[in-house]
N, C-alpha and C positions, 0 to 999 in steps of 0.2 A: 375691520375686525370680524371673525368670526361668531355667526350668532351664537349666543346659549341655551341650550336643552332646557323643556321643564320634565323635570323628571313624571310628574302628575299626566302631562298629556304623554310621555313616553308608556307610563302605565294604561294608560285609556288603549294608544294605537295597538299593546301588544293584547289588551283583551278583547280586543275588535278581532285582532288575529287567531288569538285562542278560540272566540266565540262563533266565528265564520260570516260575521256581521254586524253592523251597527245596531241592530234593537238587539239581538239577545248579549250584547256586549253589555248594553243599558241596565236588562237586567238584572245581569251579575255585578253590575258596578252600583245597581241603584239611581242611576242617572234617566232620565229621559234622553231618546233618540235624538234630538233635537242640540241637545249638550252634548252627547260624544262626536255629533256631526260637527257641533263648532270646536269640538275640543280638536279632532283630525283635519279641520280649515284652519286651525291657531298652529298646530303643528307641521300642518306642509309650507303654510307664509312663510313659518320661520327658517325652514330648511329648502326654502324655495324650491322646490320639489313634488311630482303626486306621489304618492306612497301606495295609492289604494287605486285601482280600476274598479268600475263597480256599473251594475246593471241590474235592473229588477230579477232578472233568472242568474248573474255570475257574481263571484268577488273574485277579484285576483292581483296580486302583490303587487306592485312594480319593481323590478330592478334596484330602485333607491327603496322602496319597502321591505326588501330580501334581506338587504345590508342594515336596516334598521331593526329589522326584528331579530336578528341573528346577536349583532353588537350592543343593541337597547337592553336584550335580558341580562348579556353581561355588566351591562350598566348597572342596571335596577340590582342585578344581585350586590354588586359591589359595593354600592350605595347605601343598601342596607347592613351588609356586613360590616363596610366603616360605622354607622351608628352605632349599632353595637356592642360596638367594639369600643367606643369612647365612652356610649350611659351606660352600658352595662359591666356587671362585672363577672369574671369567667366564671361559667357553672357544669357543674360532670355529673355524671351517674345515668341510671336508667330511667325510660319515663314509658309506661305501657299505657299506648293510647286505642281505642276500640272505636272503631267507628261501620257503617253501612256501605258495603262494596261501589253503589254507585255513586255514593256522595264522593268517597276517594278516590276515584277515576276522576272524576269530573271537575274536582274544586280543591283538593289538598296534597296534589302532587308539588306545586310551586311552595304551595305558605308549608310544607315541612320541608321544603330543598332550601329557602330559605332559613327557615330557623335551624338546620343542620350546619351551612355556611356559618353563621353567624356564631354559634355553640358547638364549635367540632368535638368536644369534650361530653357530650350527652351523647347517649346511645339513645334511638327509639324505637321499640316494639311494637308495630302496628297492627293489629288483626281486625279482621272484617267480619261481621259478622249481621245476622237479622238483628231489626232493632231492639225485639222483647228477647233474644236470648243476650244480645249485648248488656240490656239492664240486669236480668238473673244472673251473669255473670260479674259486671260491674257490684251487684249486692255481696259476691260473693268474695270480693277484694279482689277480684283477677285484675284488674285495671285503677292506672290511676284518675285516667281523663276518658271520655267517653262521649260520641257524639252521635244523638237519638232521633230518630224523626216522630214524630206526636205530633198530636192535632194539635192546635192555638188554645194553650193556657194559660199563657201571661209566663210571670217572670217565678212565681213559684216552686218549679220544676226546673232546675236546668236556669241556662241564658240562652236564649234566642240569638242564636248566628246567623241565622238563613231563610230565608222566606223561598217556600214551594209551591208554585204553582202547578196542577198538576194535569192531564190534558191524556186523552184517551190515544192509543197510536197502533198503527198499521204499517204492513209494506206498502210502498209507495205505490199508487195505481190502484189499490185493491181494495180502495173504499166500498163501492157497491158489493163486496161480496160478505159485508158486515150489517148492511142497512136495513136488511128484510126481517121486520121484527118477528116474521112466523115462524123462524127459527132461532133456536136457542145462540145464542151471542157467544162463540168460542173465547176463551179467556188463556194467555201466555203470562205464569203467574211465577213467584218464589213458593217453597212448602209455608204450610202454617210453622210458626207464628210471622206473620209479613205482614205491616202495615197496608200497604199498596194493596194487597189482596183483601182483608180487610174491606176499606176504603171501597173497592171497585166492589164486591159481592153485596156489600150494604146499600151502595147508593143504587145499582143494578134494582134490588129488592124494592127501595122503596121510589123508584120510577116504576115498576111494576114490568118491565122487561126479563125474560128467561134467560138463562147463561147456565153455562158447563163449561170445566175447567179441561181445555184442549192440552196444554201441556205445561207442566210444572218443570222451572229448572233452578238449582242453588247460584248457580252463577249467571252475572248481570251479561254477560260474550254469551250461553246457553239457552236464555232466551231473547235475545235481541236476534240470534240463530232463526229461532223458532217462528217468529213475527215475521222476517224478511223468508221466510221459506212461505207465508202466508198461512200459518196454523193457526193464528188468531189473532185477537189484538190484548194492547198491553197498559199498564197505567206507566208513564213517564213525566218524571217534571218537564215543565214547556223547554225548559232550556238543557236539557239532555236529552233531545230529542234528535236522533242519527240524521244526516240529510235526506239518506234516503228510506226513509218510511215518510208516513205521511200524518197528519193529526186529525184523525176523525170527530166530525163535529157535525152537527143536523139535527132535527127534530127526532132520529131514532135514539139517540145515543144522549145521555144526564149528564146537567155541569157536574163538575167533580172541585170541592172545594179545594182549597192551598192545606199545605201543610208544614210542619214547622222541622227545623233544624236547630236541636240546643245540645249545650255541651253542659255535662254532667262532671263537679271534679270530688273524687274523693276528700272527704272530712279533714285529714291529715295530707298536705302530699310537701314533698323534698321541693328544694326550691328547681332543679331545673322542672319539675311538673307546673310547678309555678306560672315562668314562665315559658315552658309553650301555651299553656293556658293561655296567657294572656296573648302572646301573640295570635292565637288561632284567632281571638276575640276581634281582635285588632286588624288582622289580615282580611277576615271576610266581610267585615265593616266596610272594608275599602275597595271591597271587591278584588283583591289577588290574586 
């Protein structure tokens, strides 16, 4: 007989693939390294098979990992879409959700390709925007759902979806030309209002180090540009960190605390706002 799939480690292997690795896999699942390691040794036993080549400088597929990660996402979507489709029941209309340009690159292209599958009858509205204009706007009813980056304030504000870690970053190689505290610390920023910018000028401040803002850009592609051209360095969560820059760390450069990801839902909202709501909740729980 043919062995059977767990769907659970097929999720694990496709965000090892998403992630370009077992620890930042970890931390978008929540997991320790150690548990997505056994989770991808339970999953090639079972399909007796490597999936993964792997070396402290490489990762790269295997032939049976190409064919799994290609046919597994059809899996997992399909899998989810059957659920769905038996507990739930059909729901339509619009749902305008706002969220922070890198967060949705990074972490909400799957969990709304999936809630799209699964609710073809909802239409979504997604706009990107800085975090403190997404709130002025969210105040101002433009959105129904909304998701903010803030510093750690409990459950108050929002619900906590996402834990940020968040890590100082450069073109790769170009560390020494950041380290010399006699000169002023070139900064690859968003305009104000930016959290991240925020964050990086205050904590800059009170390690007592000088900086000057080398170049400001609205999009997350315009200054990721600007770092890999070596114009400055930038604040980046640890785990949307490009391969090729590099994460500045040393006695020149201040830890930089976490930061949080919550979702905001309007007072009143229609039930499919409902539930994406709840799915988003749900999806980044699990790490999707």
């Amino acid at each position: 007989m043919l062995p059977s799939l767990n769907l659970d480690l097929v999720r694990t292997f496709l965000a090892v693939v998403d992630a370009g690795g077992l620890t930042r896999a970890g931390e978008r699942l929540r997991l320790s390294q150690p548990t997505v390691s056994l989770h991808m040794k339970r999953l090639e036993d079972t399909l007796g098979c490597r999936l993964i080549e792997r070396s402290p400088r490489s990762f790269k597929l295997t032939g049976a990992g190409e064919i799994l990660a290609t046919h597994g996402r059809r899996i997992v979507v399909l899998s989810d879409e059957l659920v769905a489709k038996l507990v739930e029941p059909a729901v339509s209309g619009l749902v305008r959700l706002g969220t922070p340009e890198d967060f949705a690159t990074a972490h909400l292209a799957n969990v709304l390709a999936a809630f799209s599958t699964a609710h073809p009858n909802v239409a979504l509205e997604v706009t990107t925007d800085l975090t403190l204009n997404l709130i002025e706007r969210f105040g101002g009813g433009e959105f129904d759902l909304v998701l903010i980056k803030r510093e750690p304030l409990g459950p108050s504000d929002g619900v906590r979806v996402w834990h940020e870690a968040l890590v100082w970053a450069c073109a790769a190689h170009r560390e020494h030309l950041f380290t010399d505290t006699e000169h002023d610390l070139p900064l690859v920023v968003s305009p104000h209002p930016c959290v991240y910018r925020k964050r990086a000028m205050r904590t800059l401040d009170q390690f007592g180090r000088r900086w000057r803002v080398a170049y400001t850009s609205t999009s997350l592609a315009g200054a990721q540009a600007a770092v890999r051209a070596g114009l400055g360095v930038t604040v980046l969560p640890k785990d949307m960190v490009p391969v090729d820059f590099s994460v500045l760390e040393g006695p020149a450069m201040p830890n930089l605390s976490a930061t949080e990801i919550a979702l905001m839902t309007a007072s009143s909202l229609p039930v499919a706002a409902t539930k994406l709501a709840e799915h988003i909740v749900h999806s980044l729980e699990r790490g999707t």
